[in-house]
mmCIF file of the N, C-alpha and C atoms, coordinates in Angstrom:
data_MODEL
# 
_entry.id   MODEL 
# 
loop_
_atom_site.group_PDB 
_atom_site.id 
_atom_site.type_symbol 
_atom_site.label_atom_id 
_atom_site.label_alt_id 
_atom_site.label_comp_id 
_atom_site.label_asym_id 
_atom_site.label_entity_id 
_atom_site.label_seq_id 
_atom_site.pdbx_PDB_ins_code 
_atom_site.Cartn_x 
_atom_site.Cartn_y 
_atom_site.Cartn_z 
_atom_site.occupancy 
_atom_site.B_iso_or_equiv 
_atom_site.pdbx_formal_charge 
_atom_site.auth_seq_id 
_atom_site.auth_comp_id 
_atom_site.auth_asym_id 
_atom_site.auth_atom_id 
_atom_site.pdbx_PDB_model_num 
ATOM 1   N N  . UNK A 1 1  ? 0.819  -1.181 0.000   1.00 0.00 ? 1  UNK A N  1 
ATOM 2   C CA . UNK A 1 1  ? 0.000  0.000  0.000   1.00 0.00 ? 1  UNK A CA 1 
ATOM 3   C C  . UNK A 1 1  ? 0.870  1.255  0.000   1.00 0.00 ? 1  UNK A C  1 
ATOM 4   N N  . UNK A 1 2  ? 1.586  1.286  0.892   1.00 0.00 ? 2  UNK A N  1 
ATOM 5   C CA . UNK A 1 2  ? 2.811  2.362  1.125   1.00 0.00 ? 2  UNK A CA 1 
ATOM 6   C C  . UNK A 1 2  ? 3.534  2.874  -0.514  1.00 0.00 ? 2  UNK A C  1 
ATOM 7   N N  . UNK A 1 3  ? 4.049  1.640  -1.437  1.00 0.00 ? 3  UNK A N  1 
ATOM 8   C CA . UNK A 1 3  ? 4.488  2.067  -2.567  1.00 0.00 ? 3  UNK A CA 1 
ATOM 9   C C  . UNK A 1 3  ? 3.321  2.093  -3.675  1.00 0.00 ? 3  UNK A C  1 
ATOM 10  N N  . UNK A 1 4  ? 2.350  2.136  -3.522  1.00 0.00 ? 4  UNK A N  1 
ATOM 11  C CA . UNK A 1 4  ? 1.109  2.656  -4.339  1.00 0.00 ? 4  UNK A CA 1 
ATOM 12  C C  . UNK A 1 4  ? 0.972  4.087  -3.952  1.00 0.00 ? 4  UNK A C  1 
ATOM 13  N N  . UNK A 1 5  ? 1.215  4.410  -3.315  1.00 0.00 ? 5  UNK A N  1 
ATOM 14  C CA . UNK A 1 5  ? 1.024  6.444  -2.586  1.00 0.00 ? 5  UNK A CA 1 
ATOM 15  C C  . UNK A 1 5  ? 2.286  6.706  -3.183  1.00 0.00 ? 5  UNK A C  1 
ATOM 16  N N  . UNK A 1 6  ? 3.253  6.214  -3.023  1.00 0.00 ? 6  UNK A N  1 
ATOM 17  C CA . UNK A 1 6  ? 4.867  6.867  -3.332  1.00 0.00 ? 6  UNK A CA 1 
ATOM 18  C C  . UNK A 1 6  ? 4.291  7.088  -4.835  1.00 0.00 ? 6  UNK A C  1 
ATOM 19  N N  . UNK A 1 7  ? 4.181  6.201  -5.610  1.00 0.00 ? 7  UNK A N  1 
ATOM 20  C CA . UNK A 1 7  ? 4.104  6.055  -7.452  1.00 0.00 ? 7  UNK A CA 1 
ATOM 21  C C  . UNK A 1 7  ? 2.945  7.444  -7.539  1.00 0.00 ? 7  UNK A C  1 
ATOM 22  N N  . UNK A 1 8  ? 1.834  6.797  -6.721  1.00 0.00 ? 8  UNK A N  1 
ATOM 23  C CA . UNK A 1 8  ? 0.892  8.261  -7.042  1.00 0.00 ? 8  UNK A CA 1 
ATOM 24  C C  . UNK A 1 8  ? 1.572  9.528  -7.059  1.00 0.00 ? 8  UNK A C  1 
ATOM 25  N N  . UNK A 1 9  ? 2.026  9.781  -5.754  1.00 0.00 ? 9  UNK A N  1 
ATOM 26  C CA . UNK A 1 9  ? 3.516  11.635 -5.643  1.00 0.00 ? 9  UNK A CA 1 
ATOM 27  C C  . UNK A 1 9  ? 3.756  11.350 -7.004  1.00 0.00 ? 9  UNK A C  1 
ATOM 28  N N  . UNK A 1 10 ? 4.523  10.447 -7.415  1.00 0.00 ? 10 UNK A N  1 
ATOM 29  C CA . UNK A 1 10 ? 5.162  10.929 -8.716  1.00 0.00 ? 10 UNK A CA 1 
ATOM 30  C C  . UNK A 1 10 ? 4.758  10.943 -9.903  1.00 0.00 ? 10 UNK A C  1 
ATOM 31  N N  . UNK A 1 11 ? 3.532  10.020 -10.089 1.00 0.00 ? 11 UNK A N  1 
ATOM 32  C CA . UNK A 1 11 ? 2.688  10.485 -11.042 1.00 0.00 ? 11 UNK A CA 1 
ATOM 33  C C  . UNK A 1 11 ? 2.551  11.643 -11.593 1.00 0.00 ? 11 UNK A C  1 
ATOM 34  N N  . UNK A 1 12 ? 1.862  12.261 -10.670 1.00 0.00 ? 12 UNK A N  1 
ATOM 35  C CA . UNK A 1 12 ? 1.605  13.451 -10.956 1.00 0.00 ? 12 UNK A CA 1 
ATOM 36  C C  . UNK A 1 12 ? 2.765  14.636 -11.382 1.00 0.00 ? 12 UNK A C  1 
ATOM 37  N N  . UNK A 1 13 ? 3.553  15.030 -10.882 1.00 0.00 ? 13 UNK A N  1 
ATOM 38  C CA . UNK A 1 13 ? 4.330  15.675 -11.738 1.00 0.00 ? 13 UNK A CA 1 
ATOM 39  C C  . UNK A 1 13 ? 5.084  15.308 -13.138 1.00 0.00 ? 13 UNK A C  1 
ATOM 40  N N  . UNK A 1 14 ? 5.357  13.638 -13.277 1.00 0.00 ? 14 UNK A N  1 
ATOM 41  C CA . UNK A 1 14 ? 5.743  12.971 -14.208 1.00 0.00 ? 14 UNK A CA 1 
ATOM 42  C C  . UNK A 1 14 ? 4.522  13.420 -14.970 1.00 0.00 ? 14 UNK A C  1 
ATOM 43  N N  . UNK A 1 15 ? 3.444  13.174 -15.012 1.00 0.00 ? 15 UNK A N  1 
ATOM 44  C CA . UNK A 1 15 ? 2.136  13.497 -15.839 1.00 0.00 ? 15 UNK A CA 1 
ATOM 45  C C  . UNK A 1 15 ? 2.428  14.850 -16.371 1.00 0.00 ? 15 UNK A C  1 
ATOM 46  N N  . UNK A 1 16 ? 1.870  15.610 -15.467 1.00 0.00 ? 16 UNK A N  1 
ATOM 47  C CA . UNK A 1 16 ? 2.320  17.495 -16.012 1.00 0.00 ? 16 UNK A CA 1 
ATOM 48  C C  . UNK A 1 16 ? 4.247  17.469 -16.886 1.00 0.00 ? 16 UNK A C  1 
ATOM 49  N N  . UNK A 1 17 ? 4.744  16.858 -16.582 1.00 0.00 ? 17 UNK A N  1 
ATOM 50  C CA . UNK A 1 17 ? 6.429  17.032 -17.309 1.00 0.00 ? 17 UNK A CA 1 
ATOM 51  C C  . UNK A 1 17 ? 5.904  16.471 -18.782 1.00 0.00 ? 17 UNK A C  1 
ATOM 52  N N  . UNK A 1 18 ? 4.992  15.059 -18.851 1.00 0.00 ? 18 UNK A N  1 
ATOM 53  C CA . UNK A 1 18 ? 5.004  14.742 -20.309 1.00 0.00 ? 18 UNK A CA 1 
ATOM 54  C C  . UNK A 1 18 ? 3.806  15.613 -20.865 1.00 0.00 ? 18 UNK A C  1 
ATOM 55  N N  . UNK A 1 19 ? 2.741  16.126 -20.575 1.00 0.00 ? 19 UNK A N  1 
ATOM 56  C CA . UNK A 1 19 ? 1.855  17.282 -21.209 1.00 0.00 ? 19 UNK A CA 1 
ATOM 57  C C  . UNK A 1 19 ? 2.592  18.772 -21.573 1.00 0.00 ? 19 UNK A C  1 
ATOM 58  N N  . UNK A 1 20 ? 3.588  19.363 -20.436 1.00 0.00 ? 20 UNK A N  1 
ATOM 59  C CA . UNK A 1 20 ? 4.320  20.009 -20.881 1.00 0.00 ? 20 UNK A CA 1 
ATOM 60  C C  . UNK A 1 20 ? 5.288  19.549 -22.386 1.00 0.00 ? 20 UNK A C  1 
ATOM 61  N N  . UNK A 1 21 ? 5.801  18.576 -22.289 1.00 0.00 ? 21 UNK A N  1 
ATOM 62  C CA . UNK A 1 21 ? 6.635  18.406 -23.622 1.00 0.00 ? 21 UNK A CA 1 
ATOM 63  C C  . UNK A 1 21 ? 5.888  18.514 -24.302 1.00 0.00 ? 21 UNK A C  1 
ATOM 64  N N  . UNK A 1 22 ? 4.609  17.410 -24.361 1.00 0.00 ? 22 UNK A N  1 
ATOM 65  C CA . UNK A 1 22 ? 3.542  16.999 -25.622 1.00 0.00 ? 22 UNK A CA 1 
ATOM 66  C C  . UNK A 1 22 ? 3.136  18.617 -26.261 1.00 0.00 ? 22 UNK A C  1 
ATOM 67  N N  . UNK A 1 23 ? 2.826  19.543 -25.637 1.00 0.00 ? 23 UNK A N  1 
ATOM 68  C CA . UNK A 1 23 ? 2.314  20.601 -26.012 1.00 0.00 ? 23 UNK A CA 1 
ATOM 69  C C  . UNK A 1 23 ? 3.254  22.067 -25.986 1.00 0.00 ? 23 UNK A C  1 
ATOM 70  N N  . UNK A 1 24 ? 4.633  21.412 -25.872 1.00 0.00 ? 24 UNK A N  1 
ATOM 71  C CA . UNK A 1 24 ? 5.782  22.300 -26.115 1.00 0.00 ? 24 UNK A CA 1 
ATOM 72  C C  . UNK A 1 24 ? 6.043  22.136 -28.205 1.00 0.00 ? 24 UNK A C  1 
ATOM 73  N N  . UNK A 1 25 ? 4.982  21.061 -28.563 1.00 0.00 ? 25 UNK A N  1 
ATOM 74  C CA . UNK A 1 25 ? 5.403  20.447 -30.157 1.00 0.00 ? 25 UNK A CA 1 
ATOM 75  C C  . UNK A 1 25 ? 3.680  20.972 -30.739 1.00 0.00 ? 25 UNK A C  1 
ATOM 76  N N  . UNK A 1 26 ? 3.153  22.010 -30.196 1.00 0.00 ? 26 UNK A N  1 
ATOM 77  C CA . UNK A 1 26 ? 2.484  22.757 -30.464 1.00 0.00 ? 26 UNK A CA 1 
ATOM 78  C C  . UNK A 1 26 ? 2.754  23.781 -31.583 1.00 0.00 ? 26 UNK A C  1 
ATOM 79  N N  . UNK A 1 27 ? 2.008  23.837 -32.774 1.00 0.00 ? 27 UNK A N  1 
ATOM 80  C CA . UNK A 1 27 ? 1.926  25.093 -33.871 1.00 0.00 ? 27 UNK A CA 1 
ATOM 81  C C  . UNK A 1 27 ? 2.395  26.459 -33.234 1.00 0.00 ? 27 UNK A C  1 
ATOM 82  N N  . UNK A 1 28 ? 1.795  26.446 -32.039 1.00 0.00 ? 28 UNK A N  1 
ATOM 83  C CA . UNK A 1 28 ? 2.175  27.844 -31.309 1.00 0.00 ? 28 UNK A CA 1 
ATOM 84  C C  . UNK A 1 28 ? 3.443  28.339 -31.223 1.00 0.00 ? 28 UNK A C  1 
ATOM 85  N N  . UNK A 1 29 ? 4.450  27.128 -30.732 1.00 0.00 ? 29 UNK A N  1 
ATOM 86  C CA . UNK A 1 29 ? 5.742  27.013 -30.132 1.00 0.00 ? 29 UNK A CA 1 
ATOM 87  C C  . UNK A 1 29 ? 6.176  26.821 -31.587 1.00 0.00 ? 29 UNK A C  1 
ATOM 88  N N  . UNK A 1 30 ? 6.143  26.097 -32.425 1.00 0.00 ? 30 UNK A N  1 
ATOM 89  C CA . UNK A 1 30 ? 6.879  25.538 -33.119 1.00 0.00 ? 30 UNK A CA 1 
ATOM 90  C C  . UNK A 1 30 ? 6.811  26.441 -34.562 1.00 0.00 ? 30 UNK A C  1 
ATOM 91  N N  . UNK A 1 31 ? 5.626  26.996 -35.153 1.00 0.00 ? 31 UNK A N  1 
ATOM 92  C CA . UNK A 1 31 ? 5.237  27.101 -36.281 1.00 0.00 ? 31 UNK A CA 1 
ATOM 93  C C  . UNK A 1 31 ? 5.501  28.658 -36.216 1.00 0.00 ? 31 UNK A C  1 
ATOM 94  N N  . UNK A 1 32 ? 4.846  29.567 -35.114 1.00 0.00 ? 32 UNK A N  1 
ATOM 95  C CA . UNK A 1 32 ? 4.311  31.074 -35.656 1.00 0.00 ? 32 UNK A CA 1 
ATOM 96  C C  . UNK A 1 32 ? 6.106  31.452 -35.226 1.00 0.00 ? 32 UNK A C  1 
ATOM 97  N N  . UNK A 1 33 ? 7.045  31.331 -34.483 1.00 0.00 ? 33 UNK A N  1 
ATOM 98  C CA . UNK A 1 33 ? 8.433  31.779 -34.185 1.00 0.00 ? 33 UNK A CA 1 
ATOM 99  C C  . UNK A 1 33 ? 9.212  31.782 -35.386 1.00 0.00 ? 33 UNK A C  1 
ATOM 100 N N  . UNK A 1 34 ? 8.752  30.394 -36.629 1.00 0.00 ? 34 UNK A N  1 
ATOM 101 C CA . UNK A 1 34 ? 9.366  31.000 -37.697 1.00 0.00 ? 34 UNK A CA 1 
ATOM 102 C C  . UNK A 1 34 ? 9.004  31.448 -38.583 1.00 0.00 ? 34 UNK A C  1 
ATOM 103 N N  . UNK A 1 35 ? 7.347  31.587 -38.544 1.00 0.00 ? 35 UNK A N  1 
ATOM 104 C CA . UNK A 1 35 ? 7.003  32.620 -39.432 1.00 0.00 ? 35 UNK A CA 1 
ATOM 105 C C  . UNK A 1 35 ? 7.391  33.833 -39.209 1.00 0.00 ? 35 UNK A C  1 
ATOM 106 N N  . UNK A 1 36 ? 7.514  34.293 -37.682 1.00 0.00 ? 36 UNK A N  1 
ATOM 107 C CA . UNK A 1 36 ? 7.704  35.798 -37.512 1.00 0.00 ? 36 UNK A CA 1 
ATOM 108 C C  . UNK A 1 36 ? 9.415  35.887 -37.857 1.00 0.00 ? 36 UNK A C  1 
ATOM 109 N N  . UNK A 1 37 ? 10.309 35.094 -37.686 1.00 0.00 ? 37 UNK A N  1 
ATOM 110 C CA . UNK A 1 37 ? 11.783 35.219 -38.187 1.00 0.00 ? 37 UNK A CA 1 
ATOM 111 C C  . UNK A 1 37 ? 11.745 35.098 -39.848 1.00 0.00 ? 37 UNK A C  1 
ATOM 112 N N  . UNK A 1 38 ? 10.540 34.391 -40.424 1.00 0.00 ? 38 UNK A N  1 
ATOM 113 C CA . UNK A 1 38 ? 10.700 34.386 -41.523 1.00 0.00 ? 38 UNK A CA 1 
ATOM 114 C C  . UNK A 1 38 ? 10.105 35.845 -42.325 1.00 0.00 ? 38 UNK A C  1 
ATOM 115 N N  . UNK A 1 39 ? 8.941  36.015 -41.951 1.00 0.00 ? 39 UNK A N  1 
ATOM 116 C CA . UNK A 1 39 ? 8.488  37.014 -42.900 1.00 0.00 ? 39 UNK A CA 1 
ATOM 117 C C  . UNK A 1 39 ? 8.364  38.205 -41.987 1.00 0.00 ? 39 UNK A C  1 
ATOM 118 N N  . UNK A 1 40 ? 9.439  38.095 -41.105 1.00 0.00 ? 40 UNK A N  1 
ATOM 119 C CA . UNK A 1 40 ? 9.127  39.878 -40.481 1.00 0.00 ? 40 UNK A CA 1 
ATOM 120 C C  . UNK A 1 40 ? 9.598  40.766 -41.122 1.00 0.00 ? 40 UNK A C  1 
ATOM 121 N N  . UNK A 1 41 ? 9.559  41.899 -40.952 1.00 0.00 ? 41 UNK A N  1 
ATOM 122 C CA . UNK A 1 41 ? 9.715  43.077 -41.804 1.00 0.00 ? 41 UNK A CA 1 
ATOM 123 C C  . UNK A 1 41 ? 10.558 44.426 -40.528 1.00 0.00 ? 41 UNK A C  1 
ATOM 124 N N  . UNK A 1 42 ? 11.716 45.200 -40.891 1.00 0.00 ? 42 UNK A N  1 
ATOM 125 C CA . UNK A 1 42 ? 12.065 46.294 -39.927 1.00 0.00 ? 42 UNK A CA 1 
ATOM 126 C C  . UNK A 1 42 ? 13.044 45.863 -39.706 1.00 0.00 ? 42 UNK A C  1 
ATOM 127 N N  . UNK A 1 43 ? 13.957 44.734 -40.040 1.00 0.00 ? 43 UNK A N  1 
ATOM 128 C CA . UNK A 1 43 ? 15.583 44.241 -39.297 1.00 0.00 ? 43 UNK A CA 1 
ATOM 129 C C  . UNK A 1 43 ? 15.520 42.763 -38.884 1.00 0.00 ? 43 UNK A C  1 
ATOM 130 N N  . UNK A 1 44 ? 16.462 42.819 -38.417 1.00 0.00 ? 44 UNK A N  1 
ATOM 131 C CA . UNK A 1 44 ? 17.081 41.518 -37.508 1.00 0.00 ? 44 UNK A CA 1 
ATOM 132 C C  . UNK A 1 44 ? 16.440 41.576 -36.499 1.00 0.00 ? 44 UNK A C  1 
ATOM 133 N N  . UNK A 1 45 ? 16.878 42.734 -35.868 1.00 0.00 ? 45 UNK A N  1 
ATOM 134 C CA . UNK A 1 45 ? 16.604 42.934 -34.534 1.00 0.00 ? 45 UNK A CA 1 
ATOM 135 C C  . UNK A 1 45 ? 15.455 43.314 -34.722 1.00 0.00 ? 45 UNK A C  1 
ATOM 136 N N  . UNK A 1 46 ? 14.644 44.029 -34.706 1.00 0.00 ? 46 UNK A N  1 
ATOM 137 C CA . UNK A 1 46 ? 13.086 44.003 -34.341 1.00 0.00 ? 46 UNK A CA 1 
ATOM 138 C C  . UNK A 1 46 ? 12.333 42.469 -34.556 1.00 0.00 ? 46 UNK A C  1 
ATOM 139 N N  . UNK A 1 47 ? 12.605 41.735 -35.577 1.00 0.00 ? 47 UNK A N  1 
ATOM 140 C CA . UNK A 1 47 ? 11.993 40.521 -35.777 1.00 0.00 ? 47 UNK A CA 1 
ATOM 141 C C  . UNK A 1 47 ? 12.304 39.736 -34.894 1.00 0.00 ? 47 UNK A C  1 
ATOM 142 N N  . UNK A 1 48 ? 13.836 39.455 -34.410 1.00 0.00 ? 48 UNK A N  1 
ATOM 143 C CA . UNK A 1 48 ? 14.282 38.797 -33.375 1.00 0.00 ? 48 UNK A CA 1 
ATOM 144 C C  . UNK A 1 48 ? 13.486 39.466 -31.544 1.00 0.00 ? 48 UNK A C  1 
ATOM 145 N N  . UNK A 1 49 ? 13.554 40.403 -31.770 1.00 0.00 ? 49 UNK A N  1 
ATOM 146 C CA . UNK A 1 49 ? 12.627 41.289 -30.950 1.00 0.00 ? 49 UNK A CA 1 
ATOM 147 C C  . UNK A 1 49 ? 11.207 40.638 -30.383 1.00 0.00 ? 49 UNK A C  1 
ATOM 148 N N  . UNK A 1 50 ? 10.288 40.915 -31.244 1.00 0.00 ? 50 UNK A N  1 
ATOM 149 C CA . UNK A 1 50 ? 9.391  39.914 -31.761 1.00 0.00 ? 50 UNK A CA 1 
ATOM 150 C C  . UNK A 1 50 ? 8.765  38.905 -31.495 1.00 0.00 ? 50 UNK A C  1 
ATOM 151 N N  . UNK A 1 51 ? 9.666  38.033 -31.498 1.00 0.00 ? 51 UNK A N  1 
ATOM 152 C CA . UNK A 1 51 ? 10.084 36.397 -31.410 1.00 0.00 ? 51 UNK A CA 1 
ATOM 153 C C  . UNK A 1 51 ? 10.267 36.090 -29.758 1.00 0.00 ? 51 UNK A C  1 
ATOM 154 N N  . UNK A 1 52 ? 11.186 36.914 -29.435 1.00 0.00 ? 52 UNK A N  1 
ATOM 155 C CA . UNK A 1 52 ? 11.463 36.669 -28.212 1.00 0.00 ? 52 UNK A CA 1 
ATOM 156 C C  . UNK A 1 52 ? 10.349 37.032 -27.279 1.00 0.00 ? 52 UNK A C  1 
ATOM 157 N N  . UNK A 1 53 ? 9.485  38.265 -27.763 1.00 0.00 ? 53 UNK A N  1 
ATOM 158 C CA . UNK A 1 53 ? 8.695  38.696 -26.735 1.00 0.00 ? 53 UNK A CA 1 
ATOM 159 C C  . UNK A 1 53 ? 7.821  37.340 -26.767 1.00 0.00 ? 53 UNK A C  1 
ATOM 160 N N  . UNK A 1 54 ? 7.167  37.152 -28.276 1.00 0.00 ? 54 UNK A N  1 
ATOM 161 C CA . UNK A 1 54 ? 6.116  36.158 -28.207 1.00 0.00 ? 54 UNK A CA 1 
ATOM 162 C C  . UNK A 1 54 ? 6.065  34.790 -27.325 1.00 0.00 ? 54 UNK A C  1 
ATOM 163 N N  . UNK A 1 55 ? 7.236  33.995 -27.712 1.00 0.00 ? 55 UNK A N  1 
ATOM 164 C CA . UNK A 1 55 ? 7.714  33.349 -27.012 1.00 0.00 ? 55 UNK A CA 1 
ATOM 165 C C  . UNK A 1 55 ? 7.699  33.879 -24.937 1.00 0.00 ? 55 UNK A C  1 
ATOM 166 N N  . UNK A 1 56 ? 8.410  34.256 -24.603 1.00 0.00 ? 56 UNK A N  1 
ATOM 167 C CA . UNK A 1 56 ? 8.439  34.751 -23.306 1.00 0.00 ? 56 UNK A CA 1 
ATOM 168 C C  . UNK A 1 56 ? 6.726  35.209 -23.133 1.00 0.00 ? 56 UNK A C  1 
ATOM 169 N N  . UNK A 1 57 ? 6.094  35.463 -23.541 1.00 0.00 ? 57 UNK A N  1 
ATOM 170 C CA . UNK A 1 57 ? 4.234  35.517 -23.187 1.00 0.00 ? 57 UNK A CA 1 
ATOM 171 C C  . UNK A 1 57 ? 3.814  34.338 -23.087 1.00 0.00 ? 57 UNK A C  1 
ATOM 172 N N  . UNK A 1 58 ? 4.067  33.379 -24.136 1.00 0.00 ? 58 UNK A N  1 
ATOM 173 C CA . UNK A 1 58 ? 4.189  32.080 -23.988 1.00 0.00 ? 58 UNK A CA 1 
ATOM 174 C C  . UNK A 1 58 ? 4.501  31.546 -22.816 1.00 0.00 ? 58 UNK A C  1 
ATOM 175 N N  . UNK A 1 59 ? 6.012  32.047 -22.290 1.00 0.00 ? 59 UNK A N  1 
ATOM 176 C CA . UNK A 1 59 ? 6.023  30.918 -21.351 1.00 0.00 ? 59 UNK A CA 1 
ATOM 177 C C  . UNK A 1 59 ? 5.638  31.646 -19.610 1.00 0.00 ? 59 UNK A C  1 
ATOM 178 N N  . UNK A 1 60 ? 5.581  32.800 -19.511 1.00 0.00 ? 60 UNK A N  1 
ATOM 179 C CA . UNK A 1 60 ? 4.985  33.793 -18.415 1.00 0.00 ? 60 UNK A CA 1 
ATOM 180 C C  . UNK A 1 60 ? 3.608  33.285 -18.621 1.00 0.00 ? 60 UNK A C  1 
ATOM 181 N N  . UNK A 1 61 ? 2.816  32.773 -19.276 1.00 0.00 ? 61 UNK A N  1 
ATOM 182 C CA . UNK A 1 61 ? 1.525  32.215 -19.176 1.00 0.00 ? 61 UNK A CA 1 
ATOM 183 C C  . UNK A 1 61 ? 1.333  31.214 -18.687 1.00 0.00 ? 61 UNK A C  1 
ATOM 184 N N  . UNK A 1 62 ? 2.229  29.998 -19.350 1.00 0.00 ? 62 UNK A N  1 
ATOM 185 C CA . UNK A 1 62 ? 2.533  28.998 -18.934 1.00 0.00 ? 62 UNK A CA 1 
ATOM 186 C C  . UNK A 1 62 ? 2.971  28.596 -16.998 1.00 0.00 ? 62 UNK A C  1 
ATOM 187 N N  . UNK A 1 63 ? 3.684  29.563 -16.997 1.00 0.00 ? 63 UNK A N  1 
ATOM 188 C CA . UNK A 1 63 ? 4.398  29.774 -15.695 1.00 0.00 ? 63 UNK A CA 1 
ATOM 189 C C  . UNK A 1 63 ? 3.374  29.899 -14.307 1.00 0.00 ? 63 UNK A C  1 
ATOM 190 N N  . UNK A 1 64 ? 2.560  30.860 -14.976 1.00 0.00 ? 64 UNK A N  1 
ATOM 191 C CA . UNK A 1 64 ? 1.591  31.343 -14.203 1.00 0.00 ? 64 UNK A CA 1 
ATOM 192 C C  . UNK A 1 64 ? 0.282  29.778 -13.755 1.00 0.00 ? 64 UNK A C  1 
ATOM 193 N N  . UNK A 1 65 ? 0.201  29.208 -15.205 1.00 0.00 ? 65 UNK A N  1 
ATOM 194 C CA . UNK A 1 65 ? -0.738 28.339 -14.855 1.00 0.00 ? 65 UNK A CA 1 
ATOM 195 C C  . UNK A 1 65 ? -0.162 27.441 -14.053 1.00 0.00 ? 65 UNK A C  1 
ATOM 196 N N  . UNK A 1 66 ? 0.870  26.828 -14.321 1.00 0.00 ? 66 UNK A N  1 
ATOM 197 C CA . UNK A 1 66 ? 1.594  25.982 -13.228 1.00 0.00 ? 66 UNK A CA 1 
ATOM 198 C C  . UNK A 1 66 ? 1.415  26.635 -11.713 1.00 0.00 ? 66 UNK A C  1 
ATOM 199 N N  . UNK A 1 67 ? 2.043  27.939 -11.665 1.00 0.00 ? 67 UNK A N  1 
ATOM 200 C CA . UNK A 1 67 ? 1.717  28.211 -10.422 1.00 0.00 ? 67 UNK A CA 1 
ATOM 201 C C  . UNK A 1 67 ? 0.516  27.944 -9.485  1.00 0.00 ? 67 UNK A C  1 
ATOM 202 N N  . UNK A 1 68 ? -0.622 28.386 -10.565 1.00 0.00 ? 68 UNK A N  1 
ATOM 203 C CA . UNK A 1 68 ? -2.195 27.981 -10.284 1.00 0.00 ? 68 UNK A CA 1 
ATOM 204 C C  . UNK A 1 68 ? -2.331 26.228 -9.599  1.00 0.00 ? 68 UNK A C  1 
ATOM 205 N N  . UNK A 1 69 ? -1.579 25.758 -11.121 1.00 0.00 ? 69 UNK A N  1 
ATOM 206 C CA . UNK A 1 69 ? -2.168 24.754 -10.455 1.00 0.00 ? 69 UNK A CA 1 
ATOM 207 C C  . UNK A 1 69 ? -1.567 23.490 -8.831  1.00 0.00 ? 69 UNK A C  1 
ATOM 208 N N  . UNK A 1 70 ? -0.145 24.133 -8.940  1.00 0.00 ? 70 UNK A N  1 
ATOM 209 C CA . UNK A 1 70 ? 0.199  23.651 -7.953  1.00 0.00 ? 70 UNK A CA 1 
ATOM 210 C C  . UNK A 1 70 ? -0.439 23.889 -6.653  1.00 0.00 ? 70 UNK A C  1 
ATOM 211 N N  . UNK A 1 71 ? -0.717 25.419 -6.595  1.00 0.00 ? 71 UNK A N  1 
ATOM 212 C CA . UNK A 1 71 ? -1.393 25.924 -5.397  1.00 0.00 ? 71 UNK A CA 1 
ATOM 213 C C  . UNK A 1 71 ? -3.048 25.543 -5.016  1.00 0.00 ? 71 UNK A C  1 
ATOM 214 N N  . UNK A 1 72 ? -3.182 24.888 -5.942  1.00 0.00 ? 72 UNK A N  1 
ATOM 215 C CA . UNK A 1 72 ? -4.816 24.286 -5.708  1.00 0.00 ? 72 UNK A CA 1 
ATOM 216 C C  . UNK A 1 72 ? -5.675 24.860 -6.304  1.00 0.00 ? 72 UNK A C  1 
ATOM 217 N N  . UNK A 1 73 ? -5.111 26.319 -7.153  1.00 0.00 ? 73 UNK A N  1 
ATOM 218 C CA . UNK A 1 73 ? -6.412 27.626 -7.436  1.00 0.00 ? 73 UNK A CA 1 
ATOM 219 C C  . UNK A 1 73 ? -7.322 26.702 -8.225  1.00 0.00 ? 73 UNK A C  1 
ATOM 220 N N  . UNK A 1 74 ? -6.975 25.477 -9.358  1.00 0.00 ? 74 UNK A N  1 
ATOM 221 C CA . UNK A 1 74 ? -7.661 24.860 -10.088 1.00 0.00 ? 74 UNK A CA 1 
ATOM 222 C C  . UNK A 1 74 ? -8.047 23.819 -9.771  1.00 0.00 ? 74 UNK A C  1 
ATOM 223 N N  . UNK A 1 75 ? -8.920 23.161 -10.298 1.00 0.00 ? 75 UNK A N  1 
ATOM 224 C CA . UNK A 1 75 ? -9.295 21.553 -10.201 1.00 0.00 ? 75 UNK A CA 1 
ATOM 225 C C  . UNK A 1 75 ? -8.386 20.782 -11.172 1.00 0.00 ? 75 UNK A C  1 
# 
């Protein structure tokens, strides 16, 4: 019984680590970063600009929901 509770603890973050990857291979992540390096317009740097912000909203969102959900705010 004791190592049926241990496996459960780790379930769960093992669970959230493989949904994180699975949906790190998301269009979002994967697709619009090189459209905006591909067809941006204004420089290097503004496109790279860009990119980085999008990305970083991305993952400050991300960040945030984790936070949520560790703390219980969610079901």
């Amino acid at each position: 019984m004791r190592s049926m509770e241990s496996l459960l603890d780790v379930a769960g973050p093992l669970g959230l680590l493989v949904l994180a990857l699975v949906d790190s291979t998301s269009m979002g992540t994967l697709v619009i970063p090189v459209i905006l390096l591909v067809a941006g317009e204004g420089g290097a740097r503004r496109v790279a600009g860009r990119t980085l912000l999008f990305l970083a909203v991305i993952g400050v969102f991300y960040l945030l929901l984790g936070i949520a959900l560790l703390a219980g705010l969610l079901p």
